[in-house]
N, C-alpha and C positions, 0 to 999 in steps of 0.2 A: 807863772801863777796859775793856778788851778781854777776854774769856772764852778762856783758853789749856786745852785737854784733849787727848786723842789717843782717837782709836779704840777702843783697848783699857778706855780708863777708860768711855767710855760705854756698853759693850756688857757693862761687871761691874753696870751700876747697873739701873735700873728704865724700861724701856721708856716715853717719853714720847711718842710719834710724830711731833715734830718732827725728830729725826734718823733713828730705828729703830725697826723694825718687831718688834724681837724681844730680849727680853733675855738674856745669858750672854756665852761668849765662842767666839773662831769653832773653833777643836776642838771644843765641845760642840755645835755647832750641826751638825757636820757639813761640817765645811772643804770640802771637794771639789765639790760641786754647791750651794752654795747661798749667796745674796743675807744676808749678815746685816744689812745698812742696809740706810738709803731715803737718796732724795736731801734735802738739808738744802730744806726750805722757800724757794719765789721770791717775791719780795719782790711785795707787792698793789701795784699802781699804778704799775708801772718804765716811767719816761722811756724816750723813743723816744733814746736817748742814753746813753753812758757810766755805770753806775753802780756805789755801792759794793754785792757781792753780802752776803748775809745772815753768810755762811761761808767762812772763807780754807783753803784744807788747804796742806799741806807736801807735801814732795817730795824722792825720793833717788835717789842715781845707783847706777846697774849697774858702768856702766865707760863706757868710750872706744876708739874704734878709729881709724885712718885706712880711705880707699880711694883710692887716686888721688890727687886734690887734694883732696878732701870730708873734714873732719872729722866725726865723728859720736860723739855721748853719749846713750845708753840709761839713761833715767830711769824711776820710777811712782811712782805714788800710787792713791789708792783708786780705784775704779770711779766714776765720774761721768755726766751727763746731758751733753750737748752739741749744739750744733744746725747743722746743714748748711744749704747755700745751693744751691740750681740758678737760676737767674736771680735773679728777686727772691723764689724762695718757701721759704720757711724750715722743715724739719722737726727735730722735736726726735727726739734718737735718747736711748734712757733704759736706765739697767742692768736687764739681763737677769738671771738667777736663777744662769746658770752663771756670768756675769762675776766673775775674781777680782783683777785690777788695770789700772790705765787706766797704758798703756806709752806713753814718748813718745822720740823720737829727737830732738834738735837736728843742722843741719845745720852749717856754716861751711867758706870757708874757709881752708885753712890756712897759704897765705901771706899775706893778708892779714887773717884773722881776721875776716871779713864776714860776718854771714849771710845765709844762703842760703835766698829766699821761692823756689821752685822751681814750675812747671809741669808738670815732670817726676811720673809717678805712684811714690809712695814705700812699699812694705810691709815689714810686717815678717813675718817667717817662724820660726814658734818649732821648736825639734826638741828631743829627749830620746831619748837614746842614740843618734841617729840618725837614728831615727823621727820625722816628721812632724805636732808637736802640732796645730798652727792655721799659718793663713798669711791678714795679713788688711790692707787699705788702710789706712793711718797718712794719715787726712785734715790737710790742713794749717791749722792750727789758730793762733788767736788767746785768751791766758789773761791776764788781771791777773796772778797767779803764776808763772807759766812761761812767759809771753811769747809769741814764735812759735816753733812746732812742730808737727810732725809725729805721731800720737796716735790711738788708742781703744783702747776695752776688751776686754780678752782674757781667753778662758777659758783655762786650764791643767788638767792633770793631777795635781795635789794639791802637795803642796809638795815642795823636792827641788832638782837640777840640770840647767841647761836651755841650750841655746845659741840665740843672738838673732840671726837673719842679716837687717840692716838695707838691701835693693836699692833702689838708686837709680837711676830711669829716665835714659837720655841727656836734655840741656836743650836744648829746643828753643826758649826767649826766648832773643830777642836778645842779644845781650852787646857791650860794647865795651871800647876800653882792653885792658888787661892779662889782662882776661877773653874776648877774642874766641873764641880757640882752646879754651878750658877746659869744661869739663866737657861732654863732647861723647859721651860712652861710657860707659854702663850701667854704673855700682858696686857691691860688696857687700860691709859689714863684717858681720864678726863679733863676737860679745861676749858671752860666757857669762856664764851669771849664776844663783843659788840663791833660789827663792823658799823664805821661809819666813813663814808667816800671824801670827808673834808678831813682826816686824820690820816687815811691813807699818800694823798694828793700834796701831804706837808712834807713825807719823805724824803730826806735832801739826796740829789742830784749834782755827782762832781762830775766835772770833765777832764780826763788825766792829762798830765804833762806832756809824755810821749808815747801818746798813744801807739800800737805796733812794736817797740822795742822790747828785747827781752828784758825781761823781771817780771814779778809781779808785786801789787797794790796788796800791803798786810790788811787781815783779818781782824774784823768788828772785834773788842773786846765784848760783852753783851752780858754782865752781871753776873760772873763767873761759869758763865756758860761753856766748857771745854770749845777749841775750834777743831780739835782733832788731830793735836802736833803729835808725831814721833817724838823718843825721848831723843833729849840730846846723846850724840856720840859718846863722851864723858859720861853719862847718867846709865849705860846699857853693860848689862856684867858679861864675865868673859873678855877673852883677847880678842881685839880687832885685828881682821888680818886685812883690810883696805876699803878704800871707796873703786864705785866706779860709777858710771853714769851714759844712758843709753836709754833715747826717746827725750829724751832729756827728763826722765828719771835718775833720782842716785838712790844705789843701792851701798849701804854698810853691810859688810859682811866680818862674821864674830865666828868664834867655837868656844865652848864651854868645856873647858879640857877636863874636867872630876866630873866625876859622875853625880848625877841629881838624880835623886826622883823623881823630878816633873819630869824628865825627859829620856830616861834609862840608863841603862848601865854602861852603853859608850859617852866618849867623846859628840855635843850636840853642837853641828852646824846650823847657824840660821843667819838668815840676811834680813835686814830691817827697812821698807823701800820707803821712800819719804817725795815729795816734790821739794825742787829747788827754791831757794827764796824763802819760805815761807812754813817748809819743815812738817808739810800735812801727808798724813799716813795717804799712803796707795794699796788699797785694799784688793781681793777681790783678781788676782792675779795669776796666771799659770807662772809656774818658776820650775826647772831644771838646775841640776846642779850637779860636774863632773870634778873630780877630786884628783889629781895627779900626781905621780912619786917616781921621779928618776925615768920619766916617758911613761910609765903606766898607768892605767888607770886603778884608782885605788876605791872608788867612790863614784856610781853613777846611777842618777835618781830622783825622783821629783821630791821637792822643798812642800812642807805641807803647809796650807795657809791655819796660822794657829793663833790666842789670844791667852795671853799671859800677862797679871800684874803688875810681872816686874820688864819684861821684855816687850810689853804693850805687842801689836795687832805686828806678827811676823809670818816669815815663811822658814821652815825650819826640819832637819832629818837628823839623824843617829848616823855618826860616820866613825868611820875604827883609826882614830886620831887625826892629829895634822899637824905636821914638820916642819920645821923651818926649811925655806926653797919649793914646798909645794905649793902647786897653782890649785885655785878656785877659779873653774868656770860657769856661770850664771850664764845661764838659757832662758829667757822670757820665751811663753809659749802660748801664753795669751795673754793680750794687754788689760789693764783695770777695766774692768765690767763696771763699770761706775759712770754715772751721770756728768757732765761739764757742762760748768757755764762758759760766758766767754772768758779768752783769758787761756783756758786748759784746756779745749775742743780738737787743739790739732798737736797738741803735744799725747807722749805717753802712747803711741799706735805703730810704729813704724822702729819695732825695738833689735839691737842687734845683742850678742852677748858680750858679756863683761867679764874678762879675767883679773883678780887677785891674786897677787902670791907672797905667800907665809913668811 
């Protein structure tokens, strides 16, 4: 059975220090400057891979805006831990004293309801009355619960009414299809929104089954808010020439044997990388890709990270066919530049290659 509590039940009982640091509730403590938890306890011994985290939290919406073509939904939840990537090196960024909620933006969009893994840099900007609260990078982020998103944690000014201005960098990935033209020009929604610390504190709090084991805990559904799944295997056009899997990433790998437009006059390879379980795109990726025929090499060259309507968020090249009995080899050259929470922190870093063959 799983342990269902919220915030606020924990912080009226007795201090254990596996969740918090302090007992009462957050008006007594002093709402405006101060940390009333800790982070839930990481699991001893986590797999270089997917796992279930200790503690599931919930999560609520602001509101919704458009900007252009970009849909945008302004969520939070409590203040949490989460860890960054610059090549292969991982730092953990941890709640501060002043942090009062971990704010997260989803992208999509709006005609076709895709989400949107963006390269583009994405902050958000808080204001009250006008005034300038905080303004800070909304790293792009990978969650068991909230899937892909945009996210960290913000200090505020006490509780009250705030407006959220979500800017969206022009995209400079590639795009093809229906997306060639699109999202080429800096956006900014708006979405006001009211914190108040007894709504926040209501958040419900699971404790997983098996905490440490591989899998992971699916994705909030959140009023049709995309969580950022790859399309299914079945649903991706072209010939599948295999899976393989590595960091405990899978990658599908496809060729587009007729010639398209979107993609030119050869034969287009491209691989589709997804996490396990859970089917959420891996953005933001170095990929290699060597192509072999009878021992030779036929094809050897970087997979470009690209965004297509119909092949959603890929890595993808122009190769001059592919035969039955020829190998696909997939080189990771850099791991997803992308934010984890717990759960995906020590998977997806330590990637080896994966061969396919036709």
């Amino acid at each position: 059975m799983r342990s269902h509590t919220t915030r606020r039940a924990l912080l009226g009982g007795v201090a254990t220090g596996a969740l918090l640091s302090t007992a009462g509730c957050l008006r007594a403590l002093g709402f405006r400057r101060q940390s009333a938890w800790r982070d839930p306890t990481l699991v001893e011994d986590r797999p270089d891979a997917v796992y279930v985290p200790t503690v599931t939290e919930g999560m609520r919406m602001y509101g919704r805006a458009t900007a252009g073509r970009f849909g945008v939904a302004l969520m939070f939840s409590y203040p949490h831990r989460f860890w960054t990537l610059s090549g292969a090196e991982r730092s953990k960024t941890v709640v501060e004293a002043d942090h009062d909620l971990h704010l997260m933006a989803s992208l999509w969009d709006t005609e076709t309801g895709q989400a949107l893994p963006l390269d583009s840099g994405v902050t958000i900007e808080i204001r009250r009355d006008g005034d300038l609260v905080t303004e800070e990078l909304a790293y792009p982020m990978l969650s068991q619960q909230m899937g892909l998103h945009y996210g960290s944690n913000y200090a505020l000014d006490g509780e009250g009414a705030y407006e959220a201005r979500v800017h969206i960098g022009g995209v400079s990935l590639r795009r093809t299809g229906a997306f060639a033209d699109a999202f080429e020009s800096a956006e900014m929604a708006t979405i006001p929104f009211a914190f108040d610390a007894d709504e926040l504190s209501e958040i419900a709090l699971e404790e997983t089954e098996n905490p440490g084991a591989r899998g992971a805990v699916p994705p909030m559904e959140m009023d049709g808010v995309p969580v950022g799944r790859a399309p299914a295997v079945d649903a991706l056009p072209g010939r599948h020439l295999g899976s393989g899997r590595s960091g405990d990433a899978v990658f599908e790998a496809f060729v587009v044997d007729d010639a398209d437009d979107r993609f030119g006059a050869e034969p287009y390879l491209y691989v589709s990388a997804r996490t396990p379980h859970n089917r959420i795109v891996l953005p933001m990726m170095g990929l290699e890709a060597t192509l072999t025929r009878d021992d030779e090499t036929v094809f050897e060259g970087r997979l470009r990270r690209t965004l297509d309507p119909e092949l959603g968020y890929h890595y993808g090249a122009s190769v001059p066919g592919i035969r039955s009995a020829d190998t696909v080899t997939i080189t990771p050259t850099i791991p997803p530049q992308i934010a984890r929470h717990d759960g995906y922190e020590t998977a997806f870093l330590e990637m080896d290659a994966v061969t396919v063959t036709a």
